[in-house]
C-alpha positions in Angstrom: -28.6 -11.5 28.5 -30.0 -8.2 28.5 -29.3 -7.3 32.1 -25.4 -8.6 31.5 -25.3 -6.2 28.2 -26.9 -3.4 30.3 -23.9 -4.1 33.2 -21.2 -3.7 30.5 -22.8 -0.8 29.0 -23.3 1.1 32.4 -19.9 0.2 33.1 -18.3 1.7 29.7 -20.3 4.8 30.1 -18.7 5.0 33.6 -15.2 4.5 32.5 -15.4 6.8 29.4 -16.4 9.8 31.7 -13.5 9.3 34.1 -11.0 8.9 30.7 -12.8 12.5 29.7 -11.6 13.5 32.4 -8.5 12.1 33.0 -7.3 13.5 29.4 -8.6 17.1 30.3 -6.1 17.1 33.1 -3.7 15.8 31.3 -4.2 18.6 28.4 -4.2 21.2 31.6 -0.5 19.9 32.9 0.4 20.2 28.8 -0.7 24.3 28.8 1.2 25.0 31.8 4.1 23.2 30.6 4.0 25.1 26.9 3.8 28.6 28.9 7.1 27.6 31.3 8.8 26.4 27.7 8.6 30.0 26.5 6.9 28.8 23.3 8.9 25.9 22.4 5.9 23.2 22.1 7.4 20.1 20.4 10.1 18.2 21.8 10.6 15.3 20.4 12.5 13.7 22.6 9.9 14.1 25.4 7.0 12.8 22.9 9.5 9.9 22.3 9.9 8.8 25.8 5.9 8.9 26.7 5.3 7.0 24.0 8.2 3.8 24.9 6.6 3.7 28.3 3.1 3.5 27.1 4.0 0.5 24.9 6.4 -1.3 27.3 3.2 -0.8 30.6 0.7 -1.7 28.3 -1.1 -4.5 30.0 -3.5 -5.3 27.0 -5.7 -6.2 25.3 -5.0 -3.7 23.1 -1.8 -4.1 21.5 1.2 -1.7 22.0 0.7 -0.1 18.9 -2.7 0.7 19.0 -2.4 2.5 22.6 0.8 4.5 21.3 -1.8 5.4 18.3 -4.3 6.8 20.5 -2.0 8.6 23.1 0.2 10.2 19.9 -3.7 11.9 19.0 -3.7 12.7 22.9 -0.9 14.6 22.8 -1.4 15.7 19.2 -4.5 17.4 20.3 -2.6 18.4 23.7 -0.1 20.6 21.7 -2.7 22.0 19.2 -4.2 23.9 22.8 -1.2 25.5 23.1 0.5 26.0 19.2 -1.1 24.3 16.2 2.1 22.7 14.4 2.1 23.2 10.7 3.8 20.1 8.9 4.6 20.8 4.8 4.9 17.4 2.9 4.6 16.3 -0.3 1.3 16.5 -1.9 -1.2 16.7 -2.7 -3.6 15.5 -0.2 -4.2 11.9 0.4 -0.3 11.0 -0.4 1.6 8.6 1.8 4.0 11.8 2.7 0.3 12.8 4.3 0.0 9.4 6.2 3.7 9.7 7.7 2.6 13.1 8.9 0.1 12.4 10.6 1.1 9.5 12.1 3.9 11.5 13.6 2.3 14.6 14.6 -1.6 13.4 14.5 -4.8 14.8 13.2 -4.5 18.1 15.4 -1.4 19.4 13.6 -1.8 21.2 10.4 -0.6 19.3 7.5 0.5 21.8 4.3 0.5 20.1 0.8 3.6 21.4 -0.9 4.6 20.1 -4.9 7.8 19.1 -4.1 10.4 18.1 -2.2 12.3 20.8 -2.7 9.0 23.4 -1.5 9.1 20.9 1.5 12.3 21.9 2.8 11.9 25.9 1.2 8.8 26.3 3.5 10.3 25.2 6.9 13.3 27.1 5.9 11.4 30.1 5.0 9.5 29.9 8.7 6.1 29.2 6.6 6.2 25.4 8.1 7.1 24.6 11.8 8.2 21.1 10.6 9.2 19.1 7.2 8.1 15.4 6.0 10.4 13.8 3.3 10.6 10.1 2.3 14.3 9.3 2.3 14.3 5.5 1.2 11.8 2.5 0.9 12.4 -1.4 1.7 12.0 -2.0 -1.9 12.8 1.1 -4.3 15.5 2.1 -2.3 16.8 6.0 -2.1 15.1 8.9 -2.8 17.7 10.5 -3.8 16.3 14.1 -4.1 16.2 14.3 0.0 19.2 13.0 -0.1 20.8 16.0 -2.0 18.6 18.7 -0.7 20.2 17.4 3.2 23.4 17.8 1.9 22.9 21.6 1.0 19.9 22.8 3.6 20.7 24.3 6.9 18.3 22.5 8.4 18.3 19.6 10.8 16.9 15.9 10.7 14.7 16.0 14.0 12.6 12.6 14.1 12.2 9.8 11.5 8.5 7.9 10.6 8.4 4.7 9.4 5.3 3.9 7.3 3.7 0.2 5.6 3.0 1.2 2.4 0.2 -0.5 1.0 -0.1 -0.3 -2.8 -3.8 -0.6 -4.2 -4.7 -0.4 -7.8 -7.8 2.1 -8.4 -10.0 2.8 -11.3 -13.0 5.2 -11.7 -16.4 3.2 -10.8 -17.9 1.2 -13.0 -15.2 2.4 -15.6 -15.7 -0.8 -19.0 -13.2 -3.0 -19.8 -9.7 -3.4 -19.0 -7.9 -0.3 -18.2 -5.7 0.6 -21.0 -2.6 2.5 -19.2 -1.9 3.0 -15.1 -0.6 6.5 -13.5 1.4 6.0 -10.6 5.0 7.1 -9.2 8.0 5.7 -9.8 8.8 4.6 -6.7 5.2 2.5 -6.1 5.7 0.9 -10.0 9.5 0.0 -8.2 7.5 -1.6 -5.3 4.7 -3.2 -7.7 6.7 -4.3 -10.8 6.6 -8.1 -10.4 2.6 -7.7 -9.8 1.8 -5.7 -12.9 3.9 -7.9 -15.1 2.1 -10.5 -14.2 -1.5 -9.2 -14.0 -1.3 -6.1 -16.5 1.3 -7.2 -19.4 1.7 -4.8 -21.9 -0.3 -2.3 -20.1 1.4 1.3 -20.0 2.5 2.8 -17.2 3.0 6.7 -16.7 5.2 8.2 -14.0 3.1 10.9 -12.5 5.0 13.3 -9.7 3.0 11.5 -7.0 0.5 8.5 -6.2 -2.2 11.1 -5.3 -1.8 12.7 -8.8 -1.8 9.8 -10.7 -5.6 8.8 -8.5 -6.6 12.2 -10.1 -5.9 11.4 -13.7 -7.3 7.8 -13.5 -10.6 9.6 -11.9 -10.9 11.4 -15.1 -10.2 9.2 -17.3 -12.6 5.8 -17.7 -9.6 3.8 -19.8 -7.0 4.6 -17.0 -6.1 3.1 -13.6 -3.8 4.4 -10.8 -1.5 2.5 -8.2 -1.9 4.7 -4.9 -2.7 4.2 -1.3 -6.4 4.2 0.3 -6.4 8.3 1.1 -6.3 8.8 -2.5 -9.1 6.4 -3.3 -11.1 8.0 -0.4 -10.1 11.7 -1.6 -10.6 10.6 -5.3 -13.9 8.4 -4.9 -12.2 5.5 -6.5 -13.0 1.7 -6.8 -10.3 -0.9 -5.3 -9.7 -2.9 -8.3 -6.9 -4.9 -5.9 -5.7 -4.3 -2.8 -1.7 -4.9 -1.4 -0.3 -5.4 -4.4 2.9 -4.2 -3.4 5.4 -7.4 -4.3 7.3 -7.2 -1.1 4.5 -7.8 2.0 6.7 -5.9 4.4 7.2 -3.1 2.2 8.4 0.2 3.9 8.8 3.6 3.3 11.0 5.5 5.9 10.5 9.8 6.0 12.5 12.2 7.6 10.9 15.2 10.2 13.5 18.0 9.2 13.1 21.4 11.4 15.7 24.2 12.6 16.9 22.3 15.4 17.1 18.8 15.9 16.3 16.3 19.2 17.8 15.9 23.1 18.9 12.7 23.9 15.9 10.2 24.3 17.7 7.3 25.5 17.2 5.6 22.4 18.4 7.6 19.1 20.2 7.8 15.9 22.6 10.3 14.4 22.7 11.1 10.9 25.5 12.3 9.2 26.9 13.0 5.4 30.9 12.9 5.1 33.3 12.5 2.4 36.9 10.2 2.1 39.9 12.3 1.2 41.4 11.0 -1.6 43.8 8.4 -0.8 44.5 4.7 -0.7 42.1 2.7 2.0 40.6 6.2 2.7 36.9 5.3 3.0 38.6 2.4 5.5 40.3 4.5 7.8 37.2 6.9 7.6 35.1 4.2 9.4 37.4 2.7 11.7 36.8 5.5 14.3 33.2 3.9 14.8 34.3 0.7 15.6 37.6 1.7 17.8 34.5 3.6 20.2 32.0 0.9 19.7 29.3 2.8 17.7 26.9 0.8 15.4 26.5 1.9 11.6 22.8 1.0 10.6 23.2 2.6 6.9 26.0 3.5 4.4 24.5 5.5 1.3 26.7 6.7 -1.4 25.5 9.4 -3.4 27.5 11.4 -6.4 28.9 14.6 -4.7 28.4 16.6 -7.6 31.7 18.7 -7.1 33.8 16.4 -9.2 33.5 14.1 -12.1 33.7 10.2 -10.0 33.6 11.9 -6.5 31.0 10.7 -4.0 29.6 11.5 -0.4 28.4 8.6 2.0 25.4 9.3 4.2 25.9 7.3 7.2 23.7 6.6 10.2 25.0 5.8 13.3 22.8 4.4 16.1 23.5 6.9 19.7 22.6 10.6 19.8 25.7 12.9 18.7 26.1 14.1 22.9 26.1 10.0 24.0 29.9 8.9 25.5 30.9 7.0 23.1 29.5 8.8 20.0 31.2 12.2 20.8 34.5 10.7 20.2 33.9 8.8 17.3 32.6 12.2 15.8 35.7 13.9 16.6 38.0 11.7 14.9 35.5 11.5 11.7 35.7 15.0 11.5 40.0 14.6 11.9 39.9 12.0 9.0 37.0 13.3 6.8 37.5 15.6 3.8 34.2 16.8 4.7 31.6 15.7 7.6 28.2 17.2 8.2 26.0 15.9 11.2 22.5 16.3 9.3 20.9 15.6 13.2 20.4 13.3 16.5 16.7 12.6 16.9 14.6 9.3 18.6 14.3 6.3 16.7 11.2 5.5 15.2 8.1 4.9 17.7 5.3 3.2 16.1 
């Protein structure tokens, strides 16, 4: 048994020196590449397209998503040699706006906790932030409806899209007596953990705090209080996992936005995003559709949202799957814009990856 151990070993230690370096060479090609681009280091249409092929030749074990995992650090750490990105989201640290970052950009980029939404989208367009990650709706709680509003007035552009499991866990200080009298979290996780908490904290109070990661804070100062917030807050906090997945829908997912000064080239495999308004006439939100169907592009959401111009008036954020330069999409866009009252493509980027 020894000797057969030994064999596997040898071999490992083998293999792991030609992956050194295979990925050196690869991180070789991606420097010369980043100095012909004239400084433009993300595309994330190209960082799209590696990682589809990667999942659809993986031969296994390993599952698709784990291989796409690792190569998304490769190239993370690839593009760091040439630019480090800097990401703004919203903090602080240890938030699941964090998690969606790095699971977009990896642990090379440089994440930036900003306190709000709204700083998200002031620092990329202010040029402090190359990039911008925003949660824009969840399986459960539905809308966030401050992204929603801040796309609608921003110059910037929806570039890529991340769509993160949220996990819920319910945290308390260690070794904290009794039951806790009161739980922090945001509004959005109490949304996503309402049918759990009546049933296993009744009558316990629950305070909105401005994010998951604050709410870990408070309950780490506070013995008599717990928070609902993912695990980088109990790691970044030091806090004891009271429960764990306590969100009440098991596939419950939280979809962010990557908003930038430019959005994506075709992929091959995209969406298109867009905000547009009916004018005001009978069957008017009808006839502002039917140019989708007539050229055969797929709606995959339809979100209405007050307009705030007018007392009763609304805007529907659509999105379309297709990038805004396919065939068939170009055309449908033209004759939205002909029928529209007001029509804003918000961006054309890859659909989500991993």
């Amino acid at each position: 048994m020894a000797d057969e151990l030994q064999k596997h070993r040898a071999s490992i230690d083998a293999i792991d020196d030609e992956v050194l370096k295979l990925v050196n060479r690869r991180a070789e090609h991606a420097q010369a590449i980043g100095a012909l681009k004239n400084g433009v280091v993300f595309r994330p249409e190209r960082e799209a397209q590696v990682l589809r092929r990667i999942k659809e030749n993986n031969p296994g074990p390993l599952s698709g998503e784990t291989v796409a995992r690792l190569f998304r650090e490769i190239m993370s750490a690839c593009l760091a040699l040439e630019k480090p990105l800097s990401v703004a989201f919203l903090g602080p640290q240890g938030t699941f706006s964090q998690a969606a970052a790095v699971k977009h950009f990896g642990h090379a980029a440089n994440t930036q906790s900003c306190a709000s939404i709204d700083e998200v989208f002031r620092a990329v367009e202010a040029g402090n932030a190359d990039y911008g990650v925003v949660p824009v709706e969840n399986s459960t709680g539905g809308a966030v409806g401050t992204t929603l509003d801040l796309l609608l007035a921003t110059p910037l552009k929806v570039c890529g899209e991340v769509d993160l499991r949220v996990h819920q866990f319910l945290l308390r200080k260690a070794g904290a007596p009794g039951k806790p009298l009161k739980v922090y979290s945001h509004a959005q996780s109490f949304a996503q953990c309402h049918e759990w908490l009546n049933q296993n904290l009744p009558g316990v109070e629950r305070i909105v705090t401005v994010s998951n990661t604050e709410a870990a804070r408070l309950a780490a100062e506070d013995e008599m209080a717990a928070a609902i917030a993912g695990e980088m807050a109990a790691e970044h906090y030091g806090l004891e996992q009271l429960a764990q997945n306590i969100e009440d829908k098991p596939n419950n997912t939280t979809r962010f936005l990557v908003i930038a000064t430019h959005d994506a080239a075709p992929s091959g495999k995209d969406k298109t995003s867009l905000v547009l308004a009916a004018k005001n006439s009978p069957g008017a939100v009808y006839e502002l559709l039917a140019p989708l169907a007539r050229h055969g592009v797929s709606m995959s959401k339809l979100e209405s949202r007050p307009s705030r111009t007018g007392l009763w008036e609304y805007v529907f954020f659509v999105d379309v799957e297709g990038h805004r330069e396919d065939a068939q999409v170009v055309p449908a866009l033209s004759e939205l814009a002909d029928k529209a009252a007001f029509l804003k493509i918000l961006g054309s980027y890859p659909i989500a990856v991993l």
